[in-house]
C-alpha positions as a printed Julia matrix, in Angstrom:
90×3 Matrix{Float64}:
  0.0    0.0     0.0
  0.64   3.78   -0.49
 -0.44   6.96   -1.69
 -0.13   9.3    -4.11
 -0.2   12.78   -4.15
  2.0   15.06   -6.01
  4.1   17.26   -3.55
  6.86  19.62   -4.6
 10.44  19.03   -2.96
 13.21  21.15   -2.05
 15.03  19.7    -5.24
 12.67  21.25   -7.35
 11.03  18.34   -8.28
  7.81  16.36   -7.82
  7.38  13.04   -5.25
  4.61  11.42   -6.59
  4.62   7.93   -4.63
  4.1    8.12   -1.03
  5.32   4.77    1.29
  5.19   3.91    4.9
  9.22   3.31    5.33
  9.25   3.57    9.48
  7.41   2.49   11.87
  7.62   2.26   15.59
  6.54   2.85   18.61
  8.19   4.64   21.91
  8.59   3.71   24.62
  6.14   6.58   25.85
  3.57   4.62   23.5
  3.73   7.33   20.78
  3.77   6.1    17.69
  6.43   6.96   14.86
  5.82   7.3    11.04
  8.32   8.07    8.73
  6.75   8.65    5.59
  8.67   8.87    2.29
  8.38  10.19   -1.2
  9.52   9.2    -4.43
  9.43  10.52   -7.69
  7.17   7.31   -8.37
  6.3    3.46   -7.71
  9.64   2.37  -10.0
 12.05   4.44   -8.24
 10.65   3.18   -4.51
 11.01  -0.36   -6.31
 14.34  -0.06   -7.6
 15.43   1.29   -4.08
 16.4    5.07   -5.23
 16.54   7.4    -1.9
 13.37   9.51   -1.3
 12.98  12.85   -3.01
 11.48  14.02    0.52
 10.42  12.91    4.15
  7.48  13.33    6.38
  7.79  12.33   10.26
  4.45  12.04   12.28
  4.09  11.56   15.88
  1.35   9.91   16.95
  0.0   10.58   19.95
 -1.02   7.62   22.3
 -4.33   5.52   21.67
 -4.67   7.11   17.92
 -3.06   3.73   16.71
 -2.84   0.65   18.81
 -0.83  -3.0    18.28
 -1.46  -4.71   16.11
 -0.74  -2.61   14.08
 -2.83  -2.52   10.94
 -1.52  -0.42    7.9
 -4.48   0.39    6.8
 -5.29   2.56    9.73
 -1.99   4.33    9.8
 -2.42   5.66    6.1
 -6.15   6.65    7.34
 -3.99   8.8     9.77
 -1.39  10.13    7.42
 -4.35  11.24    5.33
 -5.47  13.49    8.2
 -2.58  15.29    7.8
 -2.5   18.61    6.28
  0.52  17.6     3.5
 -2.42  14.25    2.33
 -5.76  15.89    3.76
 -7.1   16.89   -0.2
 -6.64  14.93   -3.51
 -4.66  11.65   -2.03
 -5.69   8.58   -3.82
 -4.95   5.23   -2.14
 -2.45   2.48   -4.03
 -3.33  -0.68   -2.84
């Protein structure tokens, strides 16, 4: 899974494919999402390094274990940078 969205980057250029590359939680129970752009699906697959990062904290009890992916891309989507015009790859 992933999204895309198209986002400008400091490079000038445009991440297109969005991917869930972190995940963790701390030891506080916050939960940690790094997310990560690329210019699109090949370059993630053929393991170029992301045009641009997004880190989220989540606070406790917004995402509980198991985790389930599904439900932290629901979150990233709340986000101001995904909140409009972010379609879903599944």
């Amino acid at each position: 899974m992933a999204l895309l969205k198209e986002i400008s980057t400091d490079y000038g250029s445009v991440a297109y494919y969005w991917k869930v590359t972190m995940l963790e939680f701390a030891l506080n129970k916050d939960c940690h999402i790094t997310l990560s752009g690329y210019l699109n699906k090949d370059a993630r697959l053929n393991s170029m390094q992301p045009l641009k990062v997004f880190e989220y904290i989540v606070p406790e009890g917004t995402l509980t274990q198991p985790i389930n992916l599904n439900d932290v891309y629901a979150y990233v989507k709340t986000q101001p940078e995904f909140s409009f015009n972010t379609i879903d790859d599944l």
